[in-house]
C-alpha positions in Angstrom: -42.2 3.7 -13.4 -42.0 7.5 -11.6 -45.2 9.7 -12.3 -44.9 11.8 -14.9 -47.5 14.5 -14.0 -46.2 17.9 -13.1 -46.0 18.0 -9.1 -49.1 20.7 -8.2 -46.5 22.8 -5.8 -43.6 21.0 -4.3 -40.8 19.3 -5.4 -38.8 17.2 -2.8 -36.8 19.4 -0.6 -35.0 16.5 1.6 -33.5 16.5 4.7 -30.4 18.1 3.2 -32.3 21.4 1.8 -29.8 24.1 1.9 -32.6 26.8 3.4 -33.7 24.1 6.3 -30.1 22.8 7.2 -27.5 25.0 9.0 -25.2 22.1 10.3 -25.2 19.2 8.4 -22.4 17.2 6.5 -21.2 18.2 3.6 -23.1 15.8 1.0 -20.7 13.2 -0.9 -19.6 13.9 -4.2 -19.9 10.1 -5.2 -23.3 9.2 -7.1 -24.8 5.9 -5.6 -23.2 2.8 -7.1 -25.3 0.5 -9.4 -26.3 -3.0 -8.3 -23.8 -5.5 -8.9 -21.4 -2.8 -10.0 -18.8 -0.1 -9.4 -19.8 3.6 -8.9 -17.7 6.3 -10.3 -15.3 6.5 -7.8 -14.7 3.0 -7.5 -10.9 2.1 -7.8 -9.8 -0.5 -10.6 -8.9 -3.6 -9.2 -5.8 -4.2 -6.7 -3.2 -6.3 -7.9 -1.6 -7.4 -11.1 -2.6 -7.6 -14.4 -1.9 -10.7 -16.0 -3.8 -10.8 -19.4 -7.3 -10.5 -21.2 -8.3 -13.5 -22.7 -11.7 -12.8 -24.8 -11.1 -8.9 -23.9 -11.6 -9.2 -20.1 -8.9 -8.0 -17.8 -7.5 -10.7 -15.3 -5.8 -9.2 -12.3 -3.9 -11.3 -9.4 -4.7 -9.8 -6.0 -2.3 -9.4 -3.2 -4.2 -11.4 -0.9 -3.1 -14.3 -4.0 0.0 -14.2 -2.3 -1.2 -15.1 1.2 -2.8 -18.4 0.0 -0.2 -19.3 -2.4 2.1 -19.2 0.7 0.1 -21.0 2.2 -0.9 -23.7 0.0 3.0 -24.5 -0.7 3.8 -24.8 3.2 0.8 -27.1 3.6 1.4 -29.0 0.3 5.2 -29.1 0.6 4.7 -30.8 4.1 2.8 -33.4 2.0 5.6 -33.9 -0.3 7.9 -35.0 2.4 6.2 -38.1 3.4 5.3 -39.2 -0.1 8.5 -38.1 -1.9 11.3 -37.6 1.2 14.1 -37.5 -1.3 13.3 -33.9 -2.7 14.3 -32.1 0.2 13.9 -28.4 0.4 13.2 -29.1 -3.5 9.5 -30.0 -2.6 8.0 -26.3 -1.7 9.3 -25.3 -5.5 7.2 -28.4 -6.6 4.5 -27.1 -4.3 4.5 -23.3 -5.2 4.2 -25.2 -8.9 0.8 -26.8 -7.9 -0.6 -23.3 -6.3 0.1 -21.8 -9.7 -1.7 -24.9 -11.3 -4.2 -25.0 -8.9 -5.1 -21.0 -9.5 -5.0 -22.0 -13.2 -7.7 -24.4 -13.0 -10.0 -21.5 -10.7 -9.0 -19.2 -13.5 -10.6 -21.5 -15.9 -13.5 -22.2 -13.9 -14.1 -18.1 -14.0 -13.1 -17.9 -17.5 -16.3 -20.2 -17.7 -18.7 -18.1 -16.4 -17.6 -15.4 -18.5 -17.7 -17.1 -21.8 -21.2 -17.7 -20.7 -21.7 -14.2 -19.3 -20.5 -12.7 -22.8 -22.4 -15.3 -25.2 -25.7 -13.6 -23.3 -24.2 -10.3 -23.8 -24.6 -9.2 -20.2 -20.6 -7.8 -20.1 -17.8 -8.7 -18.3 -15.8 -5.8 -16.2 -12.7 -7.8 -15.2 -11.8 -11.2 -13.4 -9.9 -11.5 -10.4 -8.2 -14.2 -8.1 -7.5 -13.5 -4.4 -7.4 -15.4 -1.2 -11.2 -17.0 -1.8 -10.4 -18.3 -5.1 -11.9 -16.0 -8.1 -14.4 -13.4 -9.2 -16.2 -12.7 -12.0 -17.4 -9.6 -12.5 -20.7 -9.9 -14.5 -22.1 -6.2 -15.2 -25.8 -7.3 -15.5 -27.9 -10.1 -14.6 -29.6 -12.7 -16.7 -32.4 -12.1 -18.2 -34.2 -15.7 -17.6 -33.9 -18.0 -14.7 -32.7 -20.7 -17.3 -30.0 -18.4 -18.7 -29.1 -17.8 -14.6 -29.1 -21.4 -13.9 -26.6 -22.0 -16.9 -24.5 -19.0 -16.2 -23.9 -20.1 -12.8 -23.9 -23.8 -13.0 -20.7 -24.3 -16.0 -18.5 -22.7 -13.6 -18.4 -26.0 -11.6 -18.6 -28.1 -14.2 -16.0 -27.1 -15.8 -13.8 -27.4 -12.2 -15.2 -31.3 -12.8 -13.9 -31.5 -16.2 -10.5 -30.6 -15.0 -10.7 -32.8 -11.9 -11.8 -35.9 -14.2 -9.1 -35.2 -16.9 -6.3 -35.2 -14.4 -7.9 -38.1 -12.6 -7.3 -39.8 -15.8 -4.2 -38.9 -16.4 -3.0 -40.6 -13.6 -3.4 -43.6 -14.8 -0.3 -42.5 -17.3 2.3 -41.8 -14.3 2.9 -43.6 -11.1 1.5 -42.0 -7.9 4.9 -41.7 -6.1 7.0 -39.4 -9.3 6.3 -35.3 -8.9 3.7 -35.9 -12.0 1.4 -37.9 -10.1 1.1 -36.5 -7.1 0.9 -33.0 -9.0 -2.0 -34.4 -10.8 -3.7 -36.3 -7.9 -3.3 -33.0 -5.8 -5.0 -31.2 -8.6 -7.7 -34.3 -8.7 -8.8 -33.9 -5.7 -8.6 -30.1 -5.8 -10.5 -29.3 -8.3 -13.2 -31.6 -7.2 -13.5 -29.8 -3.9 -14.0 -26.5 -5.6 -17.0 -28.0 -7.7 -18.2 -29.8 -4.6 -17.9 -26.1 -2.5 -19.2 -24.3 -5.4 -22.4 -26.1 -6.0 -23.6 -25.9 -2.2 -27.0 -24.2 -2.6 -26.5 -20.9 -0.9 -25.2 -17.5 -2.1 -23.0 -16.3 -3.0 -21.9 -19.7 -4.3 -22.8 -20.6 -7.6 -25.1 -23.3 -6.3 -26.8 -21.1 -4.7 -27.2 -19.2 -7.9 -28.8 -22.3 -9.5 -31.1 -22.2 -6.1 -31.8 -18.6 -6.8 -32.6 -19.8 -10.4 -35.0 -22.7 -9.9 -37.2 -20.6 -7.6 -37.4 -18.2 -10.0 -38.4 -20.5 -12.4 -40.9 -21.9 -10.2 -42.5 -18.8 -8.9 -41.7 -16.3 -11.5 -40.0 -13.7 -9.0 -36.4 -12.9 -9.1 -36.3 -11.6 -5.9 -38.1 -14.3 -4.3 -35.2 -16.5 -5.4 -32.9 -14.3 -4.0 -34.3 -14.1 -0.7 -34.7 -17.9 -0.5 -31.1 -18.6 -1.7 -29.8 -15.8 0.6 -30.7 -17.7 3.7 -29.8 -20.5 2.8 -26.4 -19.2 2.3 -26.5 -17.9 5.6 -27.6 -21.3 7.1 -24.4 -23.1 5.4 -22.6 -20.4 6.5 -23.2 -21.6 9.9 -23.1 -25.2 9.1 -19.5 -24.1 7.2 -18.5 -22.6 11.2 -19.4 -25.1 13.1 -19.1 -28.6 10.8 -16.0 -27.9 9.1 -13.6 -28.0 12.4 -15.3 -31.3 14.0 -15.4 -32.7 10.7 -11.3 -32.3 10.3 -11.1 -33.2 13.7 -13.0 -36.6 13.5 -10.4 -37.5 10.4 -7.3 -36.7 11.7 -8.4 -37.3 15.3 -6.7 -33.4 15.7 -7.2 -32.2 19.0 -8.7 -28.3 20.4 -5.7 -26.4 20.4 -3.5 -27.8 18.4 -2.5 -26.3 15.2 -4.1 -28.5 13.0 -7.6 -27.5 15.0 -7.0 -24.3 14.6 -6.1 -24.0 11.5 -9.4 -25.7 10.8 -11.8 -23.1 13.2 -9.7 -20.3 11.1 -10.4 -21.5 8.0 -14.2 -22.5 8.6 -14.6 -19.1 10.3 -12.9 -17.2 7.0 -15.6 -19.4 4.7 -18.7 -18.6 6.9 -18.0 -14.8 6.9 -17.2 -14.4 3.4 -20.4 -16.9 2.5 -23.0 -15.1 5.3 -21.5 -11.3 3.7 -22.2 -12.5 0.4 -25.4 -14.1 0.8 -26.3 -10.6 2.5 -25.0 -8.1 -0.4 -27.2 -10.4 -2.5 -30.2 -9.3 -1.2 -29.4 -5.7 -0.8 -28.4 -5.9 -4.8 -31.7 -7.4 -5.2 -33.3 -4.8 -3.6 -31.5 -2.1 -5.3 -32.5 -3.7 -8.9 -36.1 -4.1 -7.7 -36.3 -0.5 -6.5 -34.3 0.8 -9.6 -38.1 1.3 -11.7 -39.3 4.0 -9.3 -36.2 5.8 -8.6 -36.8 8.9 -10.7 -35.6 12.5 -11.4 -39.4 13.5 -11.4 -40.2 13.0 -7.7 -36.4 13.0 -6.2 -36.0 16.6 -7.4 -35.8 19.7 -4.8 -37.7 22.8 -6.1 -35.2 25.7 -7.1 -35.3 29.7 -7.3 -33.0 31.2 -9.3 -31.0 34.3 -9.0 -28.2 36.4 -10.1 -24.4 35.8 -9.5 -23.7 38.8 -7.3 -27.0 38.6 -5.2 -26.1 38.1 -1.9 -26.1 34.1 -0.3 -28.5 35.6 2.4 -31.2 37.0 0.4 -30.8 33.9 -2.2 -31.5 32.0 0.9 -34.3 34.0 1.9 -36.0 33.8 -1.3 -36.1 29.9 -1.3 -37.2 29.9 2.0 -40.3 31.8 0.7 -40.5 29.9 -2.5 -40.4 26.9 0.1 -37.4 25.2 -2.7 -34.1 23.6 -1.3 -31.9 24.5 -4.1 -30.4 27.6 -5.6 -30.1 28.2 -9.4 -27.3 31.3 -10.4 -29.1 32.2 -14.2 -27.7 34.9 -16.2 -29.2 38.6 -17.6 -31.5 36.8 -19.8 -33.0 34.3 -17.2 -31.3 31.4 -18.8 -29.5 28.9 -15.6 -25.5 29.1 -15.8 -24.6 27.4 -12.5 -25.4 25.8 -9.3 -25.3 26.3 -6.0 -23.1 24.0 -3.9 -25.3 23.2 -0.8 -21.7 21.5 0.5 -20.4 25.1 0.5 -23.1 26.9 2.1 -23.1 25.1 5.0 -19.5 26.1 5.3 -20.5 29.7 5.2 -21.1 31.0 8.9 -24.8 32.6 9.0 -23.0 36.3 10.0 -20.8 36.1 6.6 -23.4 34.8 4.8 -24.9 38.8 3.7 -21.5 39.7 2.6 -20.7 36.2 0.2 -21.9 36.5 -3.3 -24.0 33.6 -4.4 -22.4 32.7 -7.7 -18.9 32.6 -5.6 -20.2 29.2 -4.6 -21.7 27.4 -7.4 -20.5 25.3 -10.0 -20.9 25.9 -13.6 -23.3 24.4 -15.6 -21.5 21.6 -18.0 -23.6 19.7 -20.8 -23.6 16.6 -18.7 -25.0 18.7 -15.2 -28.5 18.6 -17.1 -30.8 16.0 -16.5 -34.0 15.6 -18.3 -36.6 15.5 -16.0 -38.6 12.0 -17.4 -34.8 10.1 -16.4 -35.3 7.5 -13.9 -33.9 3.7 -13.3 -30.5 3.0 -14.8 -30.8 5.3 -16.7 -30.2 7.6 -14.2 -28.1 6.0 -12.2 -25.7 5.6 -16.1 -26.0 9.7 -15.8 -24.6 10.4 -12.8 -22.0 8.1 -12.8 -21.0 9.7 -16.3 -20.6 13.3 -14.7 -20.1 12.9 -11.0 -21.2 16.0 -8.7 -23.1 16.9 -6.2 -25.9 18.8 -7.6 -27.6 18.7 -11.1 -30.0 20.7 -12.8 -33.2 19.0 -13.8 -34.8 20.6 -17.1 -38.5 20.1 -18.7 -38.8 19.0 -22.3 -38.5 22.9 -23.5 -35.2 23.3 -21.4 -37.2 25.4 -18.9 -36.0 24.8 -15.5 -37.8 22.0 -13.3 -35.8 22.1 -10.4 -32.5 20.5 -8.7 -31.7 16.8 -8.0 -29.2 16.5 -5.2 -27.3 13.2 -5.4 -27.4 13.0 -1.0 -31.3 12.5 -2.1 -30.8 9.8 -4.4 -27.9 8.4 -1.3 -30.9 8.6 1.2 -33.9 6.8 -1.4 -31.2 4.1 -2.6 -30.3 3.5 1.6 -33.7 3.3 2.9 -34.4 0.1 0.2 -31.4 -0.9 1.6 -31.8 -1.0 5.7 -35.9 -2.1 5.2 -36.0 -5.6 6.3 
């Protein structure tokens, strides 16, 4: 947790402080985002809604499209030397097992989010795209046993489906449209559990990896780290195994299509894998970091003057007062507004004993105020609530601490994320 002892002189001024910086960016307006989750400017998802079963929205991605495509050209080829009497008829049939086959992902995800929700860690929506699905869990489990579970009936689920339709094949003979829908979703399905429970991020085996060595050493991150790299190994395993491997069973050749639809596919898989196995870690890091991330020691020291003094001497005085913020207050003292630092910098140095202070701030709105003892995600739950640049950061008797300027929060929450 931050310090809570009052700072003996200076607050934080940053690299951005508005009395040190003549040239700098204009600071973004878009508080950090929280691990694992969307910030306040993130988008909702792309594509189409299609339901929400238990309360969760499912959305189809466009990308959906591109696999679907694909699946019923490669599937539909397949057709034609097992059933050669449906004609053009078979990429209907085939388009039909895409849908099934996304039906069975959707309830492999619908899985994890039953869990998700029975633990009560919230589920913002689910989505299908090119990769398959995602679920988008809001928080993580609490225990390694409730992360093992969480990420492990996900596959088995995919094996349930696979063994049902495996027996259902025993109902319908192998060369009608039944059975070689059901033996295509057969084998399916059991890939996607096989996949799914290779023990690397951001796979769910590599959850249960993650999991175990929490269990075993009794540090989250540790686990992380552990099942991060070992993502990133199979990741390479994935780019280099995957096209010999097809090659050796169809005896396809380098250069041919077949081949290289293999080395496209194995180098799609090892990207998304190593890039997931990566944003793991720097989630990791975000959550472990989240404790000491506090209002208390992030905030810039502040002088406050009227509205109509002018931005020069305002300047001035924080320069003397050694602060990096500037606070407009009223007749009676009392802080109405803030200081843009974005559109200082935009004032030329010659203009800036002619511009009135208060023409650049923003008014102060309930949800600007941030009690000075905020820190974690707690704070993090505050500024995505009332995006802005600046806020004003005020002691227990609502007397003025000093301002917390999100680019300082951007700069903490990015040097967790580049240390190696």
């Amino acid at each position: 947790m931050a310090d809570k002892t009052e700072p003996s002189g200076d607050h934080t001024t940053g690299e951005g402080a508005m009395v040190s910086d003549t040239t700098g960016q204009q600071t973004s307006q878009e508080p950090p985002r929280q691990p694992g989750g969307p910030g306040p400017g993130h988008r909702p998802a792309g594509g189409i809604l299609m339901g929400r079963p238990f309360g969760v929205p499912v959305y189809v991605g466009p990308s959906w499209f591109l696999i679907a495509a694909l699946i019923t050209w490669l599937f539909g080829r397949q057709l034609a030397d097992v059933l050669p009497d449906l004609g053009f008829t078979r990429y209907l049939i085939a388009f039909c097992f895409a849908v099934a086959f996304y039906g069975s992902v959707l309830i492999h995800e619908l899985a994890h989010t039953l869990v998700a929700l029975r633990y009560r860690l919230g589920v913002r929506r689910i989505q299908l795209q090119f990769f398959g699905g995602v679920s988008e869990i809001e928080k993580e489990a609490e225990t390694p046993g409730r992360e093992f579970w969480l990420a492990f009936v996900g596959p088995l689920l995919s094996l349930a489906i696979g063994g049902i339709c495996w027996l259902l094949t025993d109902l319908v003979r192998f060369d009608t449209v039944p059975g070689v829908l059901l033996a295509g979703l057969t084998v399916a399905n059991l890939v996607v559990a096989v996949f799914n429970l290779l023990p690397g991020l951001p796979l769910d085996g590599g959850r249960m990896l993650r999991a175990v060595v929490w269990g075993v050493t009794g540090r989250p991150m540790t686990g992380t780290v552990a099942a991060a790299w070992s993502g990133r190994v199979l990741a390479l395993v994935v780019l280099f195994g995957l096209p010999l491997y097809g090659d050796a069973q169809h005896g396809g050749r380098p250069g041919t299509g077949e081949s290289l639809l293999n080395t496209s596919l194995a180098a799609f898989l090892a990207v998304v894998i190593w890039s997931g196995a990566g944003t793991a870690v720097r989630n990791a890091r975000l959550k472990e970091a989240l404790p000491r991330l506090g209002v208390r020691d992030l905030s810039r020291r502040a002088v406050q003057v009227t509205a109509d003094t002018p931005l020069a001497e305002a300047l001035r005085r924080a320069r003397e007062a050694q602060a990096g913020a500037v606070v407009i207050s009223d007749g009676h003292g009392d802080p109405i507004a803030l200081v843009k630092e974005a559109a200082v910098l935009q004032v030329p140095e010659h203009r800036r004993p002619w511009v009135a202070a208060g023409s650049l701030a923003r008014t102060l709105e309930p949800g600007l105020r941030l009690a000075v003892d905020l820190d974690g995600e707690h704070l993090l739950a505050a500024l995505r609530a009332n995006p802005a640049s600046e806020y004003l950061v005020v002691n227990p008797d609502g007397g003025v601490y000093g301002v917390l300027a999100v680019a300082d929060v951007e700069r903490r929450l990015s040097a967790v994320l580049t240390r190696r």
